[in-house]
LOVO-289411 format. One record per residue: x, y, z of N, C-alpha, C in turn; residue in one letter. Coordinates in pm, whole numbers, plus 50000, padded with zeros to 5 digits. Each point is the difference from the previous one (the first is absolute). Layout:
% residues N
n_east;n_north;n_up;ca_east;ca_north;ca_up;c_east;c_north;c_up;residuo
X;Y;Z;X;Y;Z;X;Y;Z;A
...
***
This chain:
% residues 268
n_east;n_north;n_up;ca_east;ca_north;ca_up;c_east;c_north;c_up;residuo
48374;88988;71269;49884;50075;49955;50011;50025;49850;X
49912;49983;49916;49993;49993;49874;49958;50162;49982;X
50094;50100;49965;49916;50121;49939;49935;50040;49913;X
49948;49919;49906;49958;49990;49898;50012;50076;49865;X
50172;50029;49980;50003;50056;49907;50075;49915;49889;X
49970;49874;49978;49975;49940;49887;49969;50118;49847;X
50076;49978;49928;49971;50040;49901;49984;50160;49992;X
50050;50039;50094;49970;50154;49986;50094;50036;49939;X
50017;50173;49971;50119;50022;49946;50057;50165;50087;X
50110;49994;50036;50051;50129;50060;50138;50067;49943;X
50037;50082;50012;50087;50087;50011;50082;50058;50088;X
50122;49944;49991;50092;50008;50124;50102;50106;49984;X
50004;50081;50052;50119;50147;49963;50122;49935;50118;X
50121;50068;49911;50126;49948;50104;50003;49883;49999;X
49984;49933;49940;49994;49881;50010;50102;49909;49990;X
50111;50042;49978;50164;49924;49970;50037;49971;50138;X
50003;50062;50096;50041;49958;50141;49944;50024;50116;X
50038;49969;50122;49926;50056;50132;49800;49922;49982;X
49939;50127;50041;49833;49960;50047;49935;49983;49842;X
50089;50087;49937;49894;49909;49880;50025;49878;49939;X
50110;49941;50001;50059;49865;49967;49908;49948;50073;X
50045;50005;50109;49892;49931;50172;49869;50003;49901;X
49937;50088;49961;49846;50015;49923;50000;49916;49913;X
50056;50029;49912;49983;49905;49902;50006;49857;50015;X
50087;49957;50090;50042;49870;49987;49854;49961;50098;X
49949;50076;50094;49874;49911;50099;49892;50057;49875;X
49989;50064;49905;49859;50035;49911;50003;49865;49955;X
50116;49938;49938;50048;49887;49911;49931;49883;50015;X
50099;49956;50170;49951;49931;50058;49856;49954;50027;X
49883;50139;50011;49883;49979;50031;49904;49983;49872;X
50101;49975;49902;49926;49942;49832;49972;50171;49937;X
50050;50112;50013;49971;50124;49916;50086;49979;49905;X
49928;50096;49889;50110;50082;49884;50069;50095;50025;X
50147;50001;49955;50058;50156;50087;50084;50037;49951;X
49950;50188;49923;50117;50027;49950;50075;50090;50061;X
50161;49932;50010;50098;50073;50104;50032;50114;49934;X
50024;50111;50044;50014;50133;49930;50160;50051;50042;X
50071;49977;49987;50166;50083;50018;50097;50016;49872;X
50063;50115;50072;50098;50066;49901;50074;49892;49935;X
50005;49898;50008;50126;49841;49979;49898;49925;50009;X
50101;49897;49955;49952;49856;50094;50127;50002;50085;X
49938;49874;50113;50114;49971;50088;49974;49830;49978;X
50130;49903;50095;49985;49906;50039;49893;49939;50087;X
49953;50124;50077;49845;49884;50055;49901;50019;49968;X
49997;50082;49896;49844;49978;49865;50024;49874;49913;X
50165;49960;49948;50008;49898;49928;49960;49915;50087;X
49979;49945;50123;50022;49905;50061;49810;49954;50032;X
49923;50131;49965;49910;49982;50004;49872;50001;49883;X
50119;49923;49870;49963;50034;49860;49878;49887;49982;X
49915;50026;49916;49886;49902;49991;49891;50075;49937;X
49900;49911;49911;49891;50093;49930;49949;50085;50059;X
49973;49980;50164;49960;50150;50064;50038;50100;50026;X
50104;50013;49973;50126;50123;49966;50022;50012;49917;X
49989;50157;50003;50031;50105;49856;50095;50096;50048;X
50144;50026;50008;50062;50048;50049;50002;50185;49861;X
49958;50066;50077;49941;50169;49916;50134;50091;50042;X
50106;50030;49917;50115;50040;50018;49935;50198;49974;X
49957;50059;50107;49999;50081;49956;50031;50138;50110;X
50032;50089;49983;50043;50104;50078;49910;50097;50070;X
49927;49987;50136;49885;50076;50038;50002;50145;50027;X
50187;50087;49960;49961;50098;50028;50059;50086;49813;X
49910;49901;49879;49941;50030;49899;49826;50096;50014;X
50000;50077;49982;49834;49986;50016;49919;49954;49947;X
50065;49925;49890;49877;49855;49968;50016;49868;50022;X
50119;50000;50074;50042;49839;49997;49892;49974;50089;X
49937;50053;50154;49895;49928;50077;49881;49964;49909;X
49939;50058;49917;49909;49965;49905;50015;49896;49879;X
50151;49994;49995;50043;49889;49913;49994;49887;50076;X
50046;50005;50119;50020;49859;50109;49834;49927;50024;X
49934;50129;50017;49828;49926;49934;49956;49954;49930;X
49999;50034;49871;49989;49995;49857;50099;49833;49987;X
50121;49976;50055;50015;49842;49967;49943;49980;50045;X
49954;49963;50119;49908;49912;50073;49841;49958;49946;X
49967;50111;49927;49878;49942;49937;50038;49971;49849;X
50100;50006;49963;50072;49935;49853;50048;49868;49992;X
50008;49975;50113;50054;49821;50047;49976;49931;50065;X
49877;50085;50119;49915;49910;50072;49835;50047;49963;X
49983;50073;49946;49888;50000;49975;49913;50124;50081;X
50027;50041;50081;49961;50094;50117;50090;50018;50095;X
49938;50092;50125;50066;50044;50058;49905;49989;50182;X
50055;49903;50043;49909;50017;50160;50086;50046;50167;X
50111;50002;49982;50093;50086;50092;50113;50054;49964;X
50008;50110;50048;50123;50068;49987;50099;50052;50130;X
50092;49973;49981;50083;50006;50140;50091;50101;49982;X
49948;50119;50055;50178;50103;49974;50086;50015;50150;X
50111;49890;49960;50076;49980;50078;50121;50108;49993;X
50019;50052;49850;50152;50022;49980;49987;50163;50083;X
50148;50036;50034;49965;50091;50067;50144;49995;50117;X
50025;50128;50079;50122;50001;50074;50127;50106;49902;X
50096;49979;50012;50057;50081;49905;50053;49995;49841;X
49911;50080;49955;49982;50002;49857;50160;49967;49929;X
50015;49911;49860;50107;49986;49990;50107;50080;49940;X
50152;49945;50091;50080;50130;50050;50014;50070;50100;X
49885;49942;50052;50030;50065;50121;49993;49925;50142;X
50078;50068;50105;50043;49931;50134;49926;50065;50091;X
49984;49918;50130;49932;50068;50072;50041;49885;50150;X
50025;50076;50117;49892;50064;50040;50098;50186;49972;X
49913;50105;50019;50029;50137;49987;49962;50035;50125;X
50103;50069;50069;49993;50044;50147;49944;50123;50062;X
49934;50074;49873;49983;50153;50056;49888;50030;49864;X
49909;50083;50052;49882;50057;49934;50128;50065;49870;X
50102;50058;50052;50028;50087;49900;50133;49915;49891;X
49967;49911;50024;50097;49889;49920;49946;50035;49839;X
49867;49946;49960;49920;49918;49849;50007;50204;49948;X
50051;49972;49901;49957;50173;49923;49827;49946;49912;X
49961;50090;49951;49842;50042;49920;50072;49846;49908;X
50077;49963;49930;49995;49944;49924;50004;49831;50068;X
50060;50018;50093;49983;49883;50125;49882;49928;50024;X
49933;50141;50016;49859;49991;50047;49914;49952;49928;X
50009;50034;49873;49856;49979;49827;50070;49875;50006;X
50126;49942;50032;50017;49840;49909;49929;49962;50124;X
50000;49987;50113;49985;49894;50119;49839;50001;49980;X
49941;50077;49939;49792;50028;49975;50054;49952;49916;X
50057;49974;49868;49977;49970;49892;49980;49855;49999;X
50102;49939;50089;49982;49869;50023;49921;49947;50125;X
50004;50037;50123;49899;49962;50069;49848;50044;49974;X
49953;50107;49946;49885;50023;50019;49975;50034;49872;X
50036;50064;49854;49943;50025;49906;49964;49841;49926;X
50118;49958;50002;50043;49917;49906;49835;49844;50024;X
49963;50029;50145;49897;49930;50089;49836;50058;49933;X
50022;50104;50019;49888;50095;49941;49978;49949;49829;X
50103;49990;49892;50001;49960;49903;49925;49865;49953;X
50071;49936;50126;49974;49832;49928;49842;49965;50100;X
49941;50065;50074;49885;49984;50030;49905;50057;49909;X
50039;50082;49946;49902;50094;49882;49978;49924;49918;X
50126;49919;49934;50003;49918;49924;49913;49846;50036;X
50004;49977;50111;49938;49889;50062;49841;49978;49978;X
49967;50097;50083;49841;50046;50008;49948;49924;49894;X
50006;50048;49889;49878;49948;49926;49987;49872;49973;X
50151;49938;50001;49987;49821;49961;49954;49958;50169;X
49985;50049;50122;50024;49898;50109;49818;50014;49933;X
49962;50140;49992;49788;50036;50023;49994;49855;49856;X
50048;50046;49945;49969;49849;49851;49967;49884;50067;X
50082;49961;50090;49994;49878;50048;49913;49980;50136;X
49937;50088;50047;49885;50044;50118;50082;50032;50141;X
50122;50025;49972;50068;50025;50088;50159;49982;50017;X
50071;49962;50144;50109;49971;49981;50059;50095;50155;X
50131;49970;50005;50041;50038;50138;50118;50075;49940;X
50046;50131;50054;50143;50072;49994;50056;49998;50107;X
50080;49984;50076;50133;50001;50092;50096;50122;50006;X
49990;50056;50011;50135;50125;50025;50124;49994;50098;X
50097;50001;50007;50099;49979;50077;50055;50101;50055;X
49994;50050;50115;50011;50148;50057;50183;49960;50071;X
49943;50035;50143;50112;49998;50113;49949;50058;50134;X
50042;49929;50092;49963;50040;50139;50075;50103;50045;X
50097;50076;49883;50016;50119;50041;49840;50100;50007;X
49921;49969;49897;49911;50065;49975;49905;50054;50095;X
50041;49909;50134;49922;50000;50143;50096;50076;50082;X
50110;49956;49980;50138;50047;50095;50065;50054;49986;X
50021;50080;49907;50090;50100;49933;50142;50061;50074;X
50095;49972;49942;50159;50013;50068;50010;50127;49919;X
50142;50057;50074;50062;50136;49916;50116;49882;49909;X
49980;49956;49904;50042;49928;49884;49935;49986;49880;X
50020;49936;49917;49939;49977;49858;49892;50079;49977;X
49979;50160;50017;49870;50079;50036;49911;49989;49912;X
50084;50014;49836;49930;49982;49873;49943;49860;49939;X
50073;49888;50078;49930;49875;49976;49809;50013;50077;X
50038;50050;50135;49898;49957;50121;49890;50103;49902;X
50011;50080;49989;49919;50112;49940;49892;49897;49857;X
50097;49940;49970;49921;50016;49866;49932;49842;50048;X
50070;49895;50101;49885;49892;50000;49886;50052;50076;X
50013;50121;50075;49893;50045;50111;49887;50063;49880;X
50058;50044;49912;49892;50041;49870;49950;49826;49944;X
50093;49907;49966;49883;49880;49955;49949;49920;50100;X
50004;50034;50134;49882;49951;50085;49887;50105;49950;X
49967;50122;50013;49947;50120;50025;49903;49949;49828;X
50111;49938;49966;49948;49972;49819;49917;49848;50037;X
50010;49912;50031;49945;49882;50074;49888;50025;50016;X
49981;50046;50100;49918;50016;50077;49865;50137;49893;X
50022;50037;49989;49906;50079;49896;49929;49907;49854;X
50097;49961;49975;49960;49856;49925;49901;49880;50014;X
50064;49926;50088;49919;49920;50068;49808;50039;50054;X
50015;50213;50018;49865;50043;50036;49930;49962;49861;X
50063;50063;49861;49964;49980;49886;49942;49863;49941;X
50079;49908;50025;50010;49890;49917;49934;49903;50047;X
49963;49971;50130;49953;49926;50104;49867;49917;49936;X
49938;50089;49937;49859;49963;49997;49994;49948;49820;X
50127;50049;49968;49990;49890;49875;50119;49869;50017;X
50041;49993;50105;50057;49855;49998;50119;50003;50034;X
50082;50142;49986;50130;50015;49974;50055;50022;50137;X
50070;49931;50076;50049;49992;50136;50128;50041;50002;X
50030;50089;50057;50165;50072;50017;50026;50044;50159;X
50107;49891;50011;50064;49973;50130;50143;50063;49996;X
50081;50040;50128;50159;49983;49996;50012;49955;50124;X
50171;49939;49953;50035;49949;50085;50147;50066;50047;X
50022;50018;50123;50121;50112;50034;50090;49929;50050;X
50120;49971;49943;50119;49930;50075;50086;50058;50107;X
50050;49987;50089;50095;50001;49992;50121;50028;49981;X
50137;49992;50077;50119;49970;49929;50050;49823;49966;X
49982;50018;49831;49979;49814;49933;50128;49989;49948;X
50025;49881;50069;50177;49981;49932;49995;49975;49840;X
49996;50140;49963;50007;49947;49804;50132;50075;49986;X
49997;50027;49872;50103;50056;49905;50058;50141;50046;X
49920;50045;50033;49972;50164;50075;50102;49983;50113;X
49992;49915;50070;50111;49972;50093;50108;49932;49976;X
49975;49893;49899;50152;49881;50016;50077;50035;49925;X
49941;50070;49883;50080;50031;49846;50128;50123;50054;X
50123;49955;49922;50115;50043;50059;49941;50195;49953;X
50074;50070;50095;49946;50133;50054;49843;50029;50016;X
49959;49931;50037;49857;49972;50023;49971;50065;50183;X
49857;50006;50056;49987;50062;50185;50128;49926;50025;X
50039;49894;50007;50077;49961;50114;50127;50020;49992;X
50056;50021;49896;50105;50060;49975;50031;50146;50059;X
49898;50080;49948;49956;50129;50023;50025;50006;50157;X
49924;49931;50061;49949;49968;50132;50132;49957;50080;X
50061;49938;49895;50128;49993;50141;50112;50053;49966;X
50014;50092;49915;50094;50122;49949;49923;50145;50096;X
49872;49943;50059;49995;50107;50062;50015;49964;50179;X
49978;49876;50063;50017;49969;50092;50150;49903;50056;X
50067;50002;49906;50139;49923;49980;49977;49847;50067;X
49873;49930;49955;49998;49896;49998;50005;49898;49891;X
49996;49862;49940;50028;49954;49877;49829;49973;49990;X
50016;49986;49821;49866;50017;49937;49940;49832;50129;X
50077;49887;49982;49930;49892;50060;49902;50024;50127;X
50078;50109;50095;49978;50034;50134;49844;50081;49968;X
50053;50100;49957;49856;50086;49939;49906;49951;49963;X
49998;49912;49916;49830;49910;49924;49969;49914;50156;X
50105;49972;50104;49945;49881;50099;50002;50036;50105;X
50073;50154;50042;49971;50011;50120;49968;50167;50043;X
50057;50042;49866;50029;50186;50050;49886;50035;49949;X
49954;49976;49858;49882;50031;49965;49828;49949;50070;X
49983;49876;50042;49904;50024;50121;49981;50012;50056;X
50156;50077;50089;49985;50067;50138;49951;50129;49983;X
50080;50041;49879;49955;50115;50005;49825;50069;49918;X
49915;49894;49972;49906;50009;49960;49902;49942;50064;X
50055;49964;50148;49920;49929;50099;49923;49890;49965;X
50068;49897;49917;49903;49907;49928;50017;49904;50139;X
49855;49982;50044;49948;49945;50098;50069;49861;49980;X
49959;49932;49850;50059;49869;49938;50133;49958;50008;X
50088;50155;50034;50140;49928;50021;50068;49988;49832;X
49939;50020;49900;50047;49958;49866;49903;50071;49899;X
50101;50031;49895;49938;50021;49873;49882;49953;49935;X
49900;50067;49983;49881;49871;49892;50088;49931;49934;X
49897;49883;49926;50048;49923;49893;49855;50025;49915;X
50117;49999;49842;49874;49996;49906;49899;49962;49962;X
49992;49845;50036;49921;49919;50022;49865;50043;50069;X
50030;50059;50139;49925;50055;50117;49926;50058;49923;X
50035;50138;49903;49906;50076;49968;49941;49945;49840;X
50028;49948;49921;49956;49916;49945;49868;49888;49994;X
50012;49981;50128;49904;49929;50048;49857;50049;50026;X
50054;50155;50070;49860;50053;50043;49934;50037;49853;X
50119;50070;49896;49941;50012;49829;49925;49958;49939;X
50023;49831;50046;49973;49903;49914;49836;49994;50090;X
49991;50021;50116;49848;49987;50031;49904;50135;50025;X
50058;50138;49965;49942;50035;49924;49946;50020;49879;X
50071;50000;49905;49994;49913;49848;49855;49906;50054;X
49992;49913;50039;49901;49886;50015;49857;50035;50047;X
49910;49938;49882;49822;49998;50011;49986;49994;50142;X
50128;49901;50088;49963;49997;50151;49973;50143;50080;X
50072;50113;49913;50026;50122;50122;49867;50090;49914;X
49878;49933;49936;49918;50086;49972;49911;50102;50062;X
50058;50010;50118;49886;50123;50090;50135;50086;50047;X
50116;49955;49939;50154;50066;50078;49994;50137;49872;X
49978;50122;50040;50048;50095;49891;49985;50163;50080;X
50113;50052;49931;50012;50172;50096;50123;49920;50084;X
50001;49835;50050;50131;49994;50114;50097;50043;49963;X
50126;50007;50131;50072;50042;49980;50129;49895;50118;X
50066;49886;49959;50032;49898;50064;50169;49968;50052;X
50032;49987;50088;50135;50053;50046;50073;49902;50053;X
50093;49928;49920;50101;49946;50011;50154;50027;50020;X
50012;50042;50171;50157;50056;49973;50067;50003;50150;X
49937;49839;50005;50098;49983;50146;49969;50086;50115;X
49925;50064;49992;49946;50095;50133;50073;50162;50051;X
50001;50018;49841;50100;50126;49986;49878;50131;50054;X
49861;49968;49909;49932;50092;50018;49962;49984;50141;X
49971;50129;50105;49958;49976;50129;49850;50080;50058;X
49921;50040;49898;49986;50101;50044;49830;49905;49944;X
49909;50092;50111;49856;49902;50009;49875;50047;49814;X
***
């Protein structure tokens, strides 16, 4: 299926590893412009180097770097027609998962909004006016199917993506009728960095169940999250659904709210 985003241009947050790599590399693929937005570069942005990549080294929990990560995009592509805020999970420095409401102190709390949900709020503000320039354009938000299912864990993460659905969705009422389509998409537990990276969940995860990190990502962790699938997402998976919201194809798709996560969420 051809999505027809030839020549468009987007904005990919998180973009050094995990679902936004996955993003970037299928925006690529489908002929877009795309500027990857992370703290670094890594090895699989080089790997996906080419005039349609603009790799935007910048830090989203600056309060202007999300407005800067815009601002390239219409400095080197010319405009601005999707924006994807992928980045998000635990702000950097920090580990997670956190086992108890009374774990994250006040200062816990302002970084995990700062980066899941302010830092989101920023770079859409910033967005707005170049997507209306161009008669439109699609935003993506990247939540979590905690946001449906909520565990006594990561309380201050779930909190603040349950605020950028709540933010989604109010948006999308706004913007609708000038063009501007804002979807999310809720993962999951996705085998990225969050998990594999040494003291990362699975580490965590089997310092708390005295199993080894291998066991945990393949067998302890989707038992215990009832993943119907038997296994972890893959980045790709959610990537995919990104990449077709992003697309002129999903033009009557906006306010959704789309759930990729192995069959964790259960509830009607």
């Amino acid at each position: 299926m051809d999505l027809q985003l030839s020549g468009r241009v987007a904005v990919v947050t998180g973009a050094s590893k995990g679902i936004g790599l996955a993003t970037v590399s299928a925006l690529l693929e489908e002929g877009a412009k795309v500027v990857a937005v992370s703290r670094k570069g890594a090895p699989g942005l080089d790997a996906l180097a080419g005039p349609n990549l603009t790799h935007a080294a910048i830090d989203l929990m600056d309060p202007e770097g999300p407005a800067a990560a815009v601002e390239r995009a219409v400095e080197v592509y010319g405009g601005l027609d999707i924006l994807v805020n992928n980045a998000g999970g635990p702000p950097p420095g920090v580990k997670l998962p956190r086992f108890s409401f009374l774990a994250p102190s006040d200062a816990d709390w302002r970084q995990m909004f700062e980066f899941n949900l302010f830092a989101v709020v920023r770079a859409i503000r910033a967005a707005i006016p170049h997507l209306l320039a161009r008669g439109g354009g699609s935003i993506v938000n990247v939540t979590t199917g905690a946001v449906r299912q909520p565990a006594p864990m990561n309380v201050d993460y779930q909190a603040a993506k349950a605020g950028l659905l709540n933010l989604s969705k109010a948006l999308s009422e706004e913007y609708a009728p000038q063009g501007i389509r804002v979807n999310t998409v809720a993962p999951g537990p996705v085998r990225t960095a969050w998990w594999t990276e040494e003291g990362g969940a699975a580490d965590i995860l089997a310092g708390a169940t005295g199993a080894d990190r291998d066991s945990v990502m393949d067998t302890v962790a989707p038992q215990m999250m009832n993943l119907l699938t038997g296994r972890l997402v893959e980045p790709g998976e959610v990537a995919d659904v990104i990449a077709l919201l992003a697309s002129p194809r999903s033009a009557s798709t906006t306010g959704a709210e789309f759930v990729v996560d192995g069959g964790f969420l259960k509830a009607v």
